[in-house]
C-alpha positions in Angstrom: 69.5 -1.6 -17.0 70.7 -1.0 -20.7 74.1 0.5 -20.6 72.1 3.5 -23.3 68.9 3.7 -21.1 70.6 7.0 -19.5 71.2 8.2 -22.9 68.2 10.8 -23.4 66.9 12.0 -26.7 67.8 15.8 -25.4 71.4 14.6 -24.8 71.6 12.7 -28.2 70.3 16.0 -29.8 73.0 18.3 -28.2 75.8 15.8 -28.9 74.8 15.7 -32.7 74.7 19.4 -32.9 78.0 19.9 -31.8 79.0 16.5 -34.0 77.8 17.6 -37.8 75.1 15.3 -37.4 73.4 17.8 -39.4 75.3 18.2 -42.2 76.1 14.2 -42.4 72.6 13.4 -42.8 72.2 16.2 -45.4 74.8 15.2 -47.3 74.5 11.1 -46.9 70.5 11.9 -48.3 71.7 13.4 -51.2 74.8 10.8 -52.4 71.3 7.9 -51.5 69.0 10.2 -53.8 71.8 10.8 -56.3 72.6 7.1 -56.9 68.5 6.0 -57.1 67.9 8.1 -59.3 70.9 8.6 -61.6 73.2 5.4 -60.4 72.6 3.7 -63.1 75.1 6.1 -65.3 78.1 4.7 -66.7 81.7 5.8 -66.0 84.0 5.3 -68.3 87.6 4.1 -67.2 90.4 2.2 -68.1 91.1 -1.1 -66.3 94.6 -2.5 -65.9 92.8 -5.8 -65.6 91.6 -5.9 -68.9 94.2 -5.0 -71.0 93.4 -1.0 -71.0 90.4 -1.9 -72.6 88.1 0.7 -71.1 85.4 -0.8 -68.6 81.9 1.0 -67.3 81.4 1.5 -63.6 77.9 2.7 -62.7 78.3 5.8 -60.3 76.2 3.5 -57.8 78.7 0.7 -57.4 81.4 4.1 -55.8 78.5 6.2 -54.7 78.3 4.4 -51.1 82.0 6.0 -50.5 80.8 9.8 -50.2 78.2 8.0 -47.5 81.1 6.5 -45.6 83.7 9.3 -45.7 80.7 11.4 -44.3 79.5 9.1 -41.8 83.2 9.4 -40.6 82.9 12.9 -40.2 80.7 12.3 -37.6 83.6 11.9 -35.1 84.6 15.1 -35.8 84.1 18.5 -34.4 85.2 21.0 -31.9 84.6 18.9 -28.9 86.1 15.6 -30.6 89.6 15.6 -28.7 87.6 16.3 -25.0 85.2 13.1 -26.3 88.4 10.7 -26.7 89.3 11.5 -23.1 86.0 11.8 -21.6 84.7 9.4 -18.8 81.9 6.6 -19.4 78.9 7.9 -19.9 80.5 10.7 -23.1 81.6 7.7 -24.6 78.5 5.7 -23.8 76.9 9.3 -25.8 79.3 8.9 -28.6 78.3 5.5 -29.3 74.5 5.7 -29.4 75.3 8.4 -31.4 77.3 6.8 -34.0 75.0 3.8 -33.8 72.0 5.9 -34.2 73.5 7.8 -37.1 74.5 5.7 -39.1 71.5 3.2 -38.5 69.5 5.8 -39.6 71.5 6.5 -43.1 71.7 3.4 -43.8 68.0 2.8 -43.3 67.3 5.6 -45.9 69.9 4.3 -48.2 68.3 1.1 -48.3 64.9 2.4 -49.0 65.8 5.5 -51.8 67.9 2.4 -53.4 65.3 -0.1 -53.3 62.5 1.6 -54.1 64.2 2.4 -57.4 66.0 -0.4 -58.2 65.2 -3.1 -55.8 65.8 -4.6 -53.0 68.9 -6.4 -54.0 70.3 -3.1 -55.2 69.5 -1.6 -52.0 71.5 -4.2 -50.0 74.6 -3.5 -52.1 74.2 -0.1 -51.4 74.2 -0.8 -47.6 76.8 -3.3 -47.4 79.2 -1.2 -49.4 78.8 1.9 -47.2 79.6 -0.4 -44.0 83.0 -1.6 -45.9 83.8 2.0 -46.6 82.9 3.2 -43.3 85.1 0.7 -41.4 87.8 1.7 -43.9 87.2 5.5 -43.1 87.2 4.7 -39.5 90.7 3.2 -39.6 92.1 5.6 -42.6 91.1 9.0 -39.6 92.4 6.8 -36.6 95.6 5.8 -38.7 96.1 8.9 -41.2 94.4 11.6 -39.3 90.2 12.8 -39.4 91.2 15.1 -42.6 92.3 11.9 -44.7 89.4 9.5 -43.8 88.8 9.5 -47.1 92.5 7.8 -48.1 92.1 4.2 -47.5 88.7 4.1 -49.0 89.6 5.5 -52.1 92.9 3.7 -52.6 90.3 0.6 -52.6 88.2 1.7 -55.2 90.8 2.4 -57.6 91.7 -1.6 -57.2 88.1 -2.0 -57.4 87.9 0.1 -60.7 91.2 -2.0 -62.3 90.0 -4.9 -61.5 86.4 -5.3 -61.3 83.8 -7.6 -61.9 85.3 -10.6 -59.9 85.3 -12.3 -56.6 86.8 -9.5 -54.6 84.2 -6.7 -55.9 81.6 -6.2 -53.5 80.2 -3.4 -55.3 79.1 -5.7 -58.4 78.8 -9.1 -56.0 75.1 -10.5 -55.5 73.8 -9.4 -52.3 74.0 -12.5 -50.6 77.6 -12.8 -51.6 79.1 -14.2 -48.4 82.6 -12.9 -49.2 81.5 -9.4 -49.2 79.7 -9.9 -46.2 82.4 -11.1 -44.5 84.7 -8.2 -45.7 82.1 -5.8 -44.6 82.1 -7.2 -41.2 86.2 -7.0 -40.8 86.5 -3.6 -42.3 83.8 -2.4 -39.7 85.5 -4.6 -37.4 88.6 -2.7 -37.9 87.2 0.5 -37.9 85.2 0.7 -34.5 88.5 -1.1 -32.6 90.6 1.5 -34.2 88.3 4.1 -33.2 87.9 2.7 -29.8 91.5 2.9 -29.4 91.7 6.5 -28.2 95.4 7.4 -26.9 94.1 7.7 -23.7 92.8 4.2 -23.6 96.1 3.3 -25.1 98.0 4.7 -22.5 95.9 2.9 -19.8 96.0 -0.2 -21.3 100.0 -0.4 -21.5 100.6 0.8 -18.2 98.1 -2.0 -16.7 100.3 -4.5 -18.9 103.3 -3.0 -17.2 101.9 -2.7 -13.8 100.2 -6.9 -14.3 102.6 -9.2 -12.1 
């Protein structure tokens, strides 16, 4: 039997209510509907790697951040500190719940993006907010959930200095395998920092202590 089949829709439903599933998914829409239909909007900044020369950023190459910080939230909420203690099955809940919620975000994502500017733009989209989100993910484990938001920003303003080469996966082609890579450690990162509740900590190191 699948480790989720236990997972009912009723449970799922309860879990996100008390999670701001709500208010993630409202405001995740409106950063995707904000960045089809307006993303293409120039920002004007100065870039260290040019010189000072001012450079244009399109709001959609930073837009996926709001997403990710958001998605982040989702840990959150008044029954977040039971959640990191609870047995199996609340953390089986937690992540069909993350997994669902952010699937689902980045499914609309995809589509608002693509069906505006193509596919290729959508995929960028996607692939950025699952960098940011395994940024966020370690930034609340490391920084504390009020600053999920720290590490992800601190890499856009590299991103904004120095853009429009190799290590700029907001202007990279979609199949760029570098990004791809970096999208998979930051997630990476992000989950095994989130999985790394005190209490699991705690249990690990005394097992190491207690191994012969």
């Amino acid at each position: 039997m699948n480790r989720f089949s236990r997972t009912s829709g009723a449970d799922l439903f309860r879990y996100a209510r008390v999670h701001r599933g709500a208010a993630v998914l409202t405001g995740t829409t409106v950063v995707a509907l904000l960045s089809a239909l307006f993303g293409g909007t120039t920002i004007a900044l100065p870039s260290i790697g040019s010189g000072g020369v001012t450079t244009g950023v399109p709001y959609r190459h930073e837009l996926p951040l709001l997403s990710a910080v958001f998605l982040s939230a989702a840990l959150d909420g008044a029954m977040s500190a039971h959640d990191a203690m609870g047995a199996s099955t609340m953390h089986r809940l937690r992540v069909a719940y993350c997994v669902a919620i952010t699937a689902t975000v980045c499914a609309f994502s995809f589509g608002a993006e693509a069906f505006v500017n193509g596919l290729g733009s959508g995929t960028v989209f996607v692939r950025s907010t699952l960098i940011w989100l395994g940024l966020a993910l370690l930034s609340a484990r490391v920084l504390g959930q009020q600053l999920g938001w720290a590490i992800p920003l601190t890499s856009v303003l590299f991103l904004v200095w120095f853009p429009h080469d190799w290590w700029d996966w907001t202007a990279n082609p979609p199949g760029d395998l570098f990004s791809w890579a970096a999208a998979a450690i930051a997630l990476g990162l992000g989950v095994t920092a989130t999985a790394a509740t005190p209490w699991r900590r705690k249990t690990f190191l005394r097992r190491a202590r207690d191994a012969p």
